[in-house]
PyMOL commands that place a pseudoatom at each C-alpha (Angstrom):
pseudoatom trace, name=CA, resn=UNK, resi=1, chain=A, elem=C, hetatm=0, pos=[34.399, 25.139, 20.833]
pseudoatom trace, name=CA, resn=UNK, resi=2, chain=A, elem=C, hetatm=0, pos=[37.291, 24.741, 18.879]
pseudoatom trace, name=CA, resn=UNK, resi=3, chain=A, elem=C, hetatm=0, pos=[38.898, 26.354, 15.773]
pseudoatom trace, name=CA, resn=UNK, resi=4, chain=A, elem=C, hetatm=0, pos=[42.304, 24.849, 14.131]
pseudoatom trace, name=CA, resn=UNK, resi=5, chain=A, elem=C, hetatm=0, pos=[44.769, 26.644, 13.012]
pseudoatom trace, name=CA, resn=UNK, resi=6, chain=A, elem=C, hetatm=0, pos=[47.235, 25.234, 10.649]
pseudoatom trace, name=CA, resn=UNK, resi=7, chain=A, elem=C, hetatm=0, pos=[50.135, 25.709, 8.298]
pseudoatom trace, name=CA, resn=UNK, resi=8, chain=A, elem=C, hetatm=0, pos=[54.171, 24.460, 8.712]
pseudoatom trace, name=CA, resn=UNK, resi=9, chain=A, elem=C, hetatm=0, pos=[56.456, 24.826, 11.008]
pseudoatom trace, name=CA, resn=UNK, resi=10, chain=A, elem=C, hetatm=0, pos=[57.402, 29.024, 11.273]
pseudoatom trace, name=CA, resn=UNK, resi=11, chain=A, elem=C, hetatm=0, pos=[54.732, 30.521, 8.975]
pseudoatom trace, name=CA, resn=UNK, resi=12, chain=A, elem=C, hetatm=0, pos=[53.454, 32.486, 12.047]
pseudoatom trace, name=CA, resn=UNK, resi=13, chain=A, elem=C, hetatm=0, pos=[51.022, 30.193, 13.906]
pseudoatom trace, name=CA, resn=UNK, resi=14, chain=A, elem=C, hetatm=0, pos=[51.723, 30.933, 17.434]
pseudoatom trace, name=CA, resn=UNK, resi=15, chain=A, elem=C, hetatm=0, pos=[52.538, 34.555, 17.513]
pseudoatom trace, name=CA, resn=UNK, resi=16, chain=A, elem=C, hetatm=0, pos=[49.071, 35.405, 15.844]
pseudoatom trace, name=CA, resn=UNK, resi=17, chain=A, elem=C, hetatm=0, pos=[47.261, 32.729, 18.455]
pseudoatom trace, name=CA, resn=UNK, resi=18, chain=A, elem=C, hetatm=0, pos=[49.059, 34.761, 20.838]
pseudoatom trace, name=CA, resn=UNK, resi=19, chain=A, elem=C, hetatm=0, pos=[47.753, 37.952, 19.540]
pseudoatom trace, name=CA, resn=UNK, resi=20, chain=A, elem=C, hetatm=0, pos=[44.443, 36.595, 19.270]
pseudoatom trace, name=CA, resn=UNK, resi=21, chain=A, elem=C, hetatm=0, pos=[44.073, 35.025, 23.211]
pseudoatom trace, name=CA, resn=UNK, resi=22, chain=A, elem=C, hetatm=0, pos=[45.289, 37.905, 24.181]
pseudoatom trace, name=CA, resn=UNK, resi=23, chain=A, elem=C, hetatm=0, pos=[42.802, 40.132, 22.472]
pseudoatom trace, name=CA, resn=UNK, resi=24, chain=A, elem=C, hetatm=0, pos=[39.947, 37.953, 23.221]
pseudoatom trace, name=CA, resn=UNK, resi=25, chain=A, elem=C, hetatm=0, pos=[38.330, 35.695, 25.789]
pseudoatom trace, name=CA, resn=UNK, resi=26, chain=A, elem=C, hetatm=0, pos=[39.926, 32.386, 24.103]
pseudoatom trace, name=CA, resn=UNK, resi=27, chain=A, elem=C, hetatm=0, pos=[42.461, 29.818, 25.267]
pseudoatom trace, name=CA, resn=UNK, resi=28, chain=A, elem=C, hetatm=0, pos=[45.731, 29.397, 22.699]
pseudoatom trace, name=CA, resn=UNK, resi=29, chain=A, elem=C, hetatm=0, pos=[47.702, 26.138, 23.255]
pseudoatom trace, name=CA, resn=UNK, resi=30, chain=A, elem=C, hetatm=0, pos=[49.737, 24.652, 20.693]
pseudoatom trace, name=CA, resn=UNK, resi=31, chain=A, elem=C, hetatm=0, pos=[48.639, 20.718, 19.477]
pseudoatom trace, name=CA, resn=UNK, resi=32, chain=A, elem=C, hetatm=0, pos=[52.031, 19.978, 21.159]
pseudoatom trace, name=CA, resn=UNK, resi=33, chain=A, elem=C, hetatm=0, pos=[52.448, 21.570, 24.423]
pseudoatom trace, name=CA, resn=UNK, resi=34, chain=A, elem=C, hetatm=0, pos=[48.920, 19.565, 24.910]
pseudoatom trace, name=CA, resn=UNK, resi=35, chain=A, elem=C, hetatm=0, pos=[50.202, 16.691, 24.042]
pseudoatom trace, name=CA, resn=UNK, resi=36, chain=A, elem=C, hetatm=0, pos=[53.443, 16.892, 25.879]
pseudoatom trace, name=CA, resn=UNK, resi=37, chain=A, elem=C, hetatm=0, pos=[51.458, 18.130, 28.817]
pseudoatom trace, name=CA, resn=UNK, resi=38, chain=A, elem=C, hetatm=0, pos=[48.817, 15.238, 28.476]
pseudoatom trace, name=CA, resn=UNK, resi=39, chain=A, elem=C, hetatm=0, pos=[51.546, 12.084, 28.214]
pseudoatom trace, name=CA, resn=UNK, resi=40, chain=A, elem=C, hetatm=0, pos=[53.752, 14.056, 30.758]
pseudoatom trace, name=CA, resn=UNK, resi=41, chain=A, elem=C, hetatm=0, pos=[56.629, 14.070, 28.393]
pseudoatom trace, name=CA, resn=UNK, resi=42, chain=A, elem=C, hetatm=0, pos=[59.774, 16.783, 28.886]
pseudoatom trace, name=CA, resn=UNK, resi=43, chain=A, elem=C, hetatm=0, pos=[60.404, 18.501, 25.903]
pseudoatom trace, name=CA, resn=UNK, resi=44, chain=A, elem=C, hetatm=0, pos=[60.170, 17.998, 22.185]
pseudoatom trace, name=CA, resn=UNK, resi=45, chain=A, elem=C, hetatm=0, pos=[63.266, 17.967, 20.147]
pseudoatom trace, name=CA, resn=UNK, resi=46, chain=A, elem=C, hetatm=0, pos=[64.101, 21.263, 17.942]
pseudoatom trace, name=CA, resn=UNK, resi=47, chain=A, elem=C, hetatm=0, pos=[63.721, 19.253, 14.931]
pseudoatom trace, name=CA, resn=UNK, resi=48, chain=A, elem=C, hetatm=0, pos=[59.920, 19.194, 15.800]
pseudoatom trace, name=CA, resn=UNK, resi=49, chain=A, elem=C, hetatm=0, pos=[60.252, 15.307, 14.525]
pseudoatom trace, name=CA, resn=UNK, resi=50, chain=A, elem=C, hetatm=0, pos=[57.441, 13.056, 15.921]
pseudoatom trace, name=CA, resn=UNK, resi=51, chain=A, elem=C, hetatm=0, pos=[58.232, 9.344, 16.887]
pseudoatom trace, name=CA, resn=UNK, resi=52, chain=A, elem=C, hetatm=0, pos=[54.761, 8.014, 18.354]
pseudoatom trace, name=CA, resn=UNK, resi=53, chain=A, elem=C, hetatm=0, pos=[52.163, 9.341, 16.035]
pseudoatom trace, name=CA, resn=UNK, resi=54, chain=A, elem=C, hetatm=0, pos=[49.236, 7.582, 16.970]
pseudoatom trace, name=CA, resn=UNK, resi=55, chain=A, elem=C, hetatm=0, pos=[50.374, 8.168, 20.876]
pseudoatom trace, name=CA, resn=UNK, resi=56, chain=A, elem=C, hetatm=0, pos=[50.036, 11.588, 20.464]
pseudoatom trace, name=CA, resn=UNK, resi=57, chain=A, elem=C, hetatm=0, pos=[46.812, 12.273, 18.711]
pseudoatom trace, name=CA, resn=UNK, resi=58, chain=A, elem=C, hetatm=0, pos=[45.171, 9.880, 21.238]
pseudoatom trace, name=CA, resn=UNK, resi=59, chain=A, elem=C, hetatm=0, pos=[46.927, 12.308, 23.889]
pseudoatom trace, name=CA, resn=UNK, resi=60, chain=A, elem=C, hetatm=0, pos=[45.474, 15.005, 21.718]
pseudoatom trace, name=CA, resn=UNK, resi=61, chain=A, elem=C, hetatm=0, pos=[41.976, 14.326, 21.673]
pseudoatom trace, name=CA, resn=UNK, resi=62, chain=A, elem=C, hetatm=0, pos=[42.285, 13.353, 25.406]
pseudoatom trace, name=CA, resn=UNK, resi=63, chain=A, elem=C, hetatm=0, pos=[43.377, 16.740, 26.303]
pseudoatom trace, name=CA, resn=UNK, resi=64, chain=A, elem=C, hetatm=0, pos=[40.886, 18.953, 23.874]
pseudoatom trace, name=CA, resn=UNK, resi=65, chain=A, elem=C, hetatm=0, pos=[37.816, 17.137, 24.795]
pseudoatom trace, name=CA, resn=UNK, resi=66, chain=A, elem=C, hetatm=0, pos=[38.717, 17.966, 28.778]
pseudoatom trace, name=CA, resn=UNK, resi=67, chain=A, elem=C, hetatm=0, pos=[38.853, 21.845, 27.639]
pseudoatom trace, name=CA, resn=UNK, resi=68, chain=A, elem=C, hetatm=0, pos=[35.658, 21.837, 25.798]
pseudoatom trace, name=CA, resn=UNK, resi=69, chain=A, elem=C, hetatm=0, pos=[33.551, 20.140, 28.761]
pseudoatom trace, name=CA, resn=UNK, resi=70, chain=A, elem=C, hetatm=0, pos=[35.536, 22.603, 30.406]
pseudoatom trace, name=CA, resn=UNK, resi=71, chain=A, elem=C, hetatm=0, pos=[33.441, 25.171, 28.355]
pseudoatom trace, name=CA, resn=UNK, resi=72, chain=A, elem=C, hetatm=0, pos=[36.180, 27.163, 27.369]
pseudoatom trace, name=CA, resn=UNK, resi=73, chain=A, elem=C, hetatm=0, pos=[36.870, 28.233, 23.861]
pseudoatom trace, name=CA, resn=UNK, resi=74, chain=A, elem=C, hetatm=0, pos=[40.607, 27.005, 22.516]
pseudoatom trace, name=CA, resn=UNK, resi=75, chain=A, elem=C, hetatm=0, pos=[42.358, 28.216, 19.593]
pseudoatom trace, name=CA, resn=UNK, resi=76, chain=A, elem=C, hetatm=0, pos=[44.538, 25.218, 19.071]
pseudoatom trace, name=CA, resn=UNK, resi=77, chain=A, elem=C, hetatm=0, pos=[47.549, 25.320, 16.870]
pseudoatom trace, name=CA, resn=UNK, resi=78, chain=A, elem=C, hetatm=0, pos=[48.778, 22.262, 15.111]
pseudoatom trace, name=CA, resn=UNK, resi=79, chain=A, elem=C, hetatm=0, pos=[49.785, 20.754, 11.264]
pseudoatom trace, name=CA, resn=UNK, resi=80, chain=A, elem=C, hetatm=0, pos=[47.818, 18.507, 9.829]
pseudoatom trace, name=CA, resn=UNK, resi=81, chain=A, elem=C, hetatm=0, pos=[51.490, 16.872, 8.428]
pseudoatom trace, name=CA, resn=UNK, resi=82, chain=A, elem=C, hetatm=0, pos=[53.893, 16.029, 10.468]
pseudoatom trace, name=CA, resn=UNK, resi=83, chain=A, elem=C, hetatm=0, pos=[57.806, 15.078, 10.203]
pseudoatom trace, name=CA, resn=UNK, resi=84, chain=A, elem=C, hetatm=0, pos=[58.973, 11.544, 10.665]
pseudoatom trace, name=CA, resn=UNK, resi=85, chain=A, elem=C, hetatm=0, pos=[62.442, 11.062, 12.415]
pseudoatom trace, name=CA, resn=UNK, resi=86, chain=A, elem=C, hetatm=0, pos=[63.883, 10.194, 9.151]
pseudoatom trace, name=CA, resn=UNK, resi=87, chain=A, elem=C, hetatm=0, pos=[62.160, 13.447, 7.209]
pseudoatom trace, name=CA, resn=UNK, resi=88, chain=A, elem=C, hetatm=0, pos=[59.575, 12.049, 5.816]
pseudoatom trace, name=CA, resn=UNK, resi=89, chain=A, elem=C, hetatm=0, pos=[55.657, 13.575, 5.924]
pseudoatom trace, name=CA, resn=UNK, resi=90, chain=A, elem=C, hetatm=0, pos=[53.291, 11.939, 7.615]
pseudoatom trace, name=CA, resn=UNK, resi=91, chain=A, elem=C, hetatm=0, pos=[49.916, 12.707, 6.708]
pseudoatom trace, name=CA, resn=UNK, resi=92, chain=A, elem=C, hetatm=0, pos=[47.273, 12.941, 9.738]
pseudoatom trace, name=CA, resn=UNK, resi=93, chain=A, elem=C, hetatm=0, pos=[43.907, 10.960, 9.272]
pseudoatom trace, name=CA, resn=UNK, resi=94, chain=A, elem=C, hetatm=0, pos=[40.661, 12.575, 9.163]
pseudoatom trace, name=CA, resn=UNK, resi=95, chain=A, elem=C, hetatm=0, pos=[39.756, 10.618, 12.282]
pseudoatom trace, name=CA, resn=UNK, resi=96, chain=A, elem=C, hetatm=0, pos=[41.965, 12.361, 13.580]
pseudoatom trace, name=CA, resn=UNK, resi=97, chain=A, elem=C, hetatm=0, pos=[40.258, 15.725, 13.250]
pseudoatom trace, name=CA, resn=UNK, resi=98, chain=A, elem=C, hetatm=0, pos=[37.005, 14.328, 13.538]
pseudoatom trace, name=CA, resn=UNK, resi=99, chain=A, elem=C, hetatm=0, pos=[37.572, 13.560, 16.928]
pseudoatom trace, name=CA, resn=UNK, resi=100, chain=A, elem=C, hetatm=0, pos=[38.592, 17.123, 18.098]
pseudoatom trace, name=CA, resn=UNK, resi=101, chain=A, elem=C, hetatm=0, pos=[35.549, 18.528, 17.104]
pseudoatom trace, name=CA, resn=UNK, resi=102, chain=A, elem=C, hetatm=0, pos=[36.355, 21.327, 15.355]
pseudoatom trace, name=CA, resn=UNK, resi=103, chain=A, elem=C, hetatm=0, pos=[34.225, 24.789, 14.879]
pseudoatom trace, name=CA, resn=UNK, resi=104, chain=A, elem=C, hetatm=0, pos=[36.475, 25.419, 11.608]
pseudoatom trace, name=CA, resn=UNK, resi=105, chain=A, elem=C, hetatm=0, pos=[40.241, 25.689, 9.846]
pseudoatom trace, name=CA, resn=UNK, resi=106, chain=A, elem=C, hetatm=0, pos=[42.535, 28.413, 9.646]
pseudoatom trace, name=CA, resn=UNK, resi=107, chain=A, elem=C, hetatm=0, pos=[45.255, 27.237, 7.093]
pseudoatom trace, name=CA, resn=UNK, resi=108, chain=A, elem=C, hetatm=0, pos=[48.632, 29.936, 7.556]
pseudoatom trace, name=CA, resn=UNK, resi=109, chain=A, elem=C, hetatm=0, pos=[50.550, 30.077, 4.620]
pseudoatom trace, name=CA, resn=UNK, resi=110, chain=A, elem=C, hetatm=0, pos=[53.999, 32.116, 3.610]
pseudoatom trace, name=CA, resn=UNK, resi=111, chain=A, elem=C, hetatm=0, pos=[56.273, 32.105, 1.199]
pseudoatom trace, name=CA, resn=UNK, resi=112, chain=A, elem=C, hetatm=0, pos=[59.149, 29.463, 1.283]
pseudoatom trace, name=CA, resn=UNK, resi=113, chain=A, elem=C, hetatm=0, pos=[61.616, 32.115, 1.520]
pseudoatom trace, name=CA, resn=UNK, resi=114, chain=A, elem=C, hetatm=0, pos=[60.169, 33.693, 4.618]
pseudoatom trace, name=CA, resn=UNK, resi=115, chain=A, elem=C, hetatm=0, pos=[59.698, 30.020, 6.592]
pseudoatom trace, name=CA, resn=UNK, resi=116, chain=A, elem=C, hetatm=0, pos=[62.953, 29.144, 5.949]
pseudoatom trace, name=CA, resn=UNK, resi=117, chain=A, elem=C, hetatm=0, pos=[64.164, 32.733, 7.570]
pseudoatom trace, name=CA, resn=UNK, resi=118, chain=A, elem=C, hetatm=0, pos=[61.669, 32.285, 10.565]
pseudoatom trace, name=CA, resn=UNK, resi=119, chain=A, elem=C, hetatm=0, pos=[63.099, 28.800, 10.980]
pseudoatom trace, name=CA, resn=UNK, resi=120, chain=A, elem=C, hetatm=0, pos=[66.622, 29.134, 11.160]
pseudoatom trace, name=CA, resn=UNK, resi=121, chain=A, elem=C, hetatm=0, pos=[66.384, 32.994, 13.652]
pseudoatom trace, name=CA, resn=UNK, resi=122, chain=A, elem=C, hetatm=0, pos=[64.084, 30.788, 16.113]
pseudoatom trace, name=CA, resn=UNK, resi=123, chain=A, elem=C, hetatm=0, pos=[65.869, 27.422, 15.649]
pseudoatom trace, name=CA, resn=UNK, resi=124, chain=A, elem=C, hetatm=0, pos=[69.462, 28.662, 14.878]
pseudoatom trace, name=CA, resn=UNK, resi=125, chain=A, elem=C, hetatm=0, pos=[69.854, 25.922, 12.464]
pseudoatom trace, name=CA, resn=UNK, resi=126, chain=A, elem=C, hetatm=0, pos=[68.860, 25.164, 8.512]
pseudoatom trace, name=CA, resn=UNK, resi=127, chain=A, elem=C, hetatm=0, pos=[65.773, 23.133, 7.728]
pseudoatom trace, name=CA, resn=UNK, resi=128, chain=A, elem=C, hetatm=0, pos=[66.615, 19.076, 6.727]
pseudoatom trace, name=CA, resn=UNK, resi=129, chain=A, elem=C, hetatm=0, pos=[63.033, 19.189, 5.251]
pseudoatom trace, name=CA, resn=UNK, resi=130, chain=A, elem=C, hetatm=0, pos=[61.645, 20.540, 2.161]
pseudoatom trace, name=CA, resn=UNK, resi=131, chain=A, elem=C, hetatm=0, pos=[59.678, 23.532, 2.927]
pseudoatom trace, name=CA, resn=UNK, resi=132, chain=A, elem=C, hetatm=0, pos=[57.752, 23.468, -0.371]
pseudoatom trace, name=CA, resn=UNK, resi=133, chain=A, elem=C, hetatm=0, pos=[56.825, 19.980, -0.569]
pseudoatom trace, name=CA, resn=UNK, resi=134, chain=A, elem=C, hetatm=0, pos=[55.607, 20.435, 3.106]
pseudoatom trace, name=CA, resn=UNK, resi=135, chain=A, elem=C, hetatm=0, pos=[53.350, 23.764, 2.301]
pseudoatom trace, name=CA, resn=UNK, resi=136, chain=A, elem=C, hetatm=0, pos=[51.991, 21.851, -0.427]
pseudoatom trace, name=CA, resn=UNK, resi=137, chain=A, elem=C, hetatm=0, pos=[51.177, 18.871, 1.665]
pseudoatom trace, name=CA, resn=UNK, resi=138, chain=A, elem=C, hetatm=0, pos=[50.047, 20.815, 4.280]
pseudoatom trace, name=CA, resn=UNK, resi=139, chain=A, elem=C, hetatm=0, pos=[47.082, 22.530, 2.030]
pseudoatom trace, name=CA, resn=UNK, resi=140, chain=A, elem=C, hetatm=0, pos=[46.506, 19.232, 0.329]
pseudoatom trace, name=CA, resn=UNK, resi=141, chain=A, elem=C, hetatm=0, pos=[45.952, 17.434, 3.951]
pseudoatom trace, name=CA, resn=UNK, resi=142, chain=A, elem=C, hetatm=0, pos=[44.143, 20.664, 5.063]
pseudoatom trace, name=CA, resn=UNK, resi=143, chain=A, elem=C, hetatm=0, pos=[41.271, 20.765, 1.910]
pseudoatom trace, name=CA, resn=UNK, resi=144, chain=A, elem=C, hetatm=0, pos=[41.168, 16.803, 1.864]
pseudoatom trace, name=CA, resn=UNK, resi=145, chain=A, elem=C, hetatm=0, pos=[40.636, 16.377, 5.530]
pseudoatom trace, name=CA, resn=UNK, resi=146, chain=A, elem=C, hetatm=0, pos=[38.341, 19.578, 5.583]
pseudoatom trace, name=CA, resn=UNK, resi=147, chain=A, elem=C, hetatm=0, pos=[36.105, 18.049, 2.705]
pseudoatom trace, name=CA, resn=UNK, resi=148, chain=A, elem=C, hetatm=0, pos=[35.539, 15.446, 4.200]
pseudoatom trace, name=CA, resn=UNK, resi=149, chain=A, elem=C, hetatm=0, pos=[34.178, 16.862, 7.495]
pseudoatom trace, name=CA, resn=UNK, resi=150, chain=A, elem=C, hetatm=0, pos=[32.686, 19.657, 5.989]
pseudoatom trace, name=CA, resn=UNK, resi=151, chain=A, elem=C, hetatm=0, pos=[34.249, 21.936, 7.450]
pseudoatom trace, name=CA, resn=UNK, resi=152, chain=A, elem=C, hetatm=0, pos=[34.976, 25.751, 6.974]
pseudoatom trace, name=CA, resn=UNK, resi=153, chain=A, elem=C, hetatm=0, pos=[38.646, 26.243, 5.639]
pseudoatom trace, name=CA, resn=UNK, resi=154, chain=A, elem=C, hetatm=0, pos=[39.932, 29.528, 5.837]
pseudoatom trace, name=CA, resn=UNK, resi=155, chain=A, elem=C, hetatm=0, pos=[43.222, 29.596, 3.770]
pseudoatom trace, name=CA, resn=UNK, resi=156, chain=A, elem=C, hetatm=0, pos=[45.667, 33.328, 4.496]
pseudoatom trace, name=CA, resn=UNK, resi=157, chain=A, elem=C, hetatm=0, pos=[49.015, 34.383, 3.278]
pseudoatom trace, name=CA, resn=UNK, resi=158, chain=A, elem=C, hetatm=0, pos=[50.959, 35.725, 5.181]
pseudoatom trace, name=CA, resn=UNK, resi=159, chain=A, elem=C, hetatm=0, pos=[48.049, 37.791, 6.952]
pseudoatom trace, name=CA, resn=UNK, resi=160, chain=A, elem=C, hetatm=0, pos=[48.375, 40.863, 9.095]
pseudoatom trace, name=CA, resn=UNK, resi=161, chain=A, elem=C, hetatm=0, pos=[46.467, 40.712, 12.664]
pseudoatom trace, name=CA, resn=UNK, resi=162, chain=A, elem=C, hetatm=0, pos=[43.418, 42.138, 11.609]
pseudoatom trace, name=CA, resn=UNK, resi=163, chain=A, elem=C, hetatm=0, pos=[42.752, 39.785, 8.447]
pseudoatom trace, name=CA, resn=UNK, resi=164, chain=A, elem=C, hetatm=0, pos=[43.477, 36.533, 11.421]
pseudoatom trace, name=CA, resn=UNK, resi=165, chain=A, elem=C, hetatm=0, pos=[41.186, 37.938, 13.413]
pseudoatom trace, name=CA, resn=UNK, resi=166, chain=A, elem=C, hetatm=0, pos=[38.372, 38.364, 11.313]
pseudoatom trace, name=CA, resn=UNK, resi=167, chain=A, elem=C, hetatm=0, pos=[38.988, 34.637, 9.687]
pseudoatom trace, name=CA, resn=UNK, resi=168, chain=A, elem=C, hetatm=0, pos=[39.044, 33.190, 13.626]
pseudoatom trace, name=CA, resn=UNK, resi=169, chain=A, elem=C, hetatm=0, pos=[36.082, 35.459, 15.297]
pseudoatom trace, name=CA, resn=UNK, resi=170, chain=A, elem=C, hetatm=0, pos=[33.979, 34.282, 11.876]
pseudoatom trace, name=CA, resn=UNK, resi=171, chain=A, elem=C, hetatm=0, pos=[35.079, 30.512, 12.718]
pseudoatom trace, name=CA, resn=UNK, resi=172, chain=A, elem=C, hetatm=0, pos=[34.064, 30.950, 16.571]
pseudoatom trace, name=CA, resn=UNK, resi=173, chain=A, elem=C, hetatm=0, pos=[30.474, 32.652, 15.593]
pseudoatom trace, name=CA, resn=UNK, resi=174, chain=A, elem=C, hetatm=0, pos=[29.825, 29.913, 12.854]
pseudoatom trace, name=CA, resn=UNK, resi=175, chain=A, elem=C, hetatm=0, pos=[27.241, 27.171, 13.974]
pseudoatom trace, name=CA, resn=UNK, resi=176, chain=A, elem=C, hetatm=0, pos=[28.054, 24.826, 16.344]
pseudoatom trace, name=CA, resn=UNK, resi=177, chain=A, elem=C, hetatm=0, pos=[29.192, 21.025, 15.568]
pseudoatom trace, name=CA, resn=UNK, resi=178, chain=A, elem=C, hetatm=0, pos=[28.446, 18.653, 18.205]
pseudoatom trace, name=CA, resn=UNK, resi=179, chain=A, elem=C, hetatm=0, pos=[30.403, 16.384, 19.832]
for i in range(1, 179): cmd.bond("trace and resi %d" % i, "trace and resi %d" % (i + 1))
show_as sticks, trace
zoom trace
């Protein structure tokens, strides 16, 4: 089983997946390390720009569906917008989703001013892309794409460790969607 957890790039995805595998009997992994792990790839650029869109989510589903036959339980980090080489956001498709099968959402939200200061301490540079615009098309993909599946969609700001946890451990214990 699978639960998502979204929001843009430096509002705190990873280090409260961390937190959470380590506290629990789930995998993390990170929508790209799977990826670049799956299509054998070196390393993704700091920009966190994507050239091969449809590549990648094919890689994606590839490597999600082999950890849930697999029978473990993956807390899988990811957007549902990305960044296009030339800044622009690319909107995922629901198909995209549907084919992970996904247990529920956890949308990660923070102020603007906070991203931008996560950014630039773990990237050492300025963001070329507008943080707002891409929070708000973030939750927009997020509820759309969620609607559609019908899908639980737990939205947090800026939440402490105990208010993630309780959002995920509900998502894990919800009922099951089959493949």
């Amino acid at each position: 089983m699978t639960v998502f957890v979204a929001g843009v790039h430096g509002v705190g995805k990873t280090h409260l997946c961390q937190q959470y595998a380590s506290a629990f009997p789930v995998l993390h992994e990170s929508a790209s390390s799977l990826i670049q792990r799956e299509r054998t790839q070196t390393a993704w650029s700091l920009d966190k720009r994507v050239v091969d869109v449809n590549d990648n989510q094919n890689a994606l589903f590839r490597a999600v569906r082999r950890i849930a036959l697999e029978g473990d339980s993956l807390l899988l980090d990811g957007h549902f917008v990305l960044i296009s080489e030339s800044a622009e956001f690319i909107k995922l498709d629901v198909q995209v989703f549907e084919s992970l099968g996904l247990r529920g959402v956890v949308l990660l939200e923070a102020s603007p001013e906070v991203i931008v200061s996560r950014l630039e301490k773990r990237d050492y540079s300025k963001s070329a892309v507008n943080i707002e615009g891409f929070i708000k098309a973030e939750r927009n993909n997020a509820e759309n794409i969620c609607g559609a599946l019908g899908l639980n969609l737990e939205i947090l700001y800026e939440p402490d460790f105990e208010e993630f946890s309780r959002a995920v451990l509900s998502m894990f214990n919800s009922v099951n969607r089959e493949w």
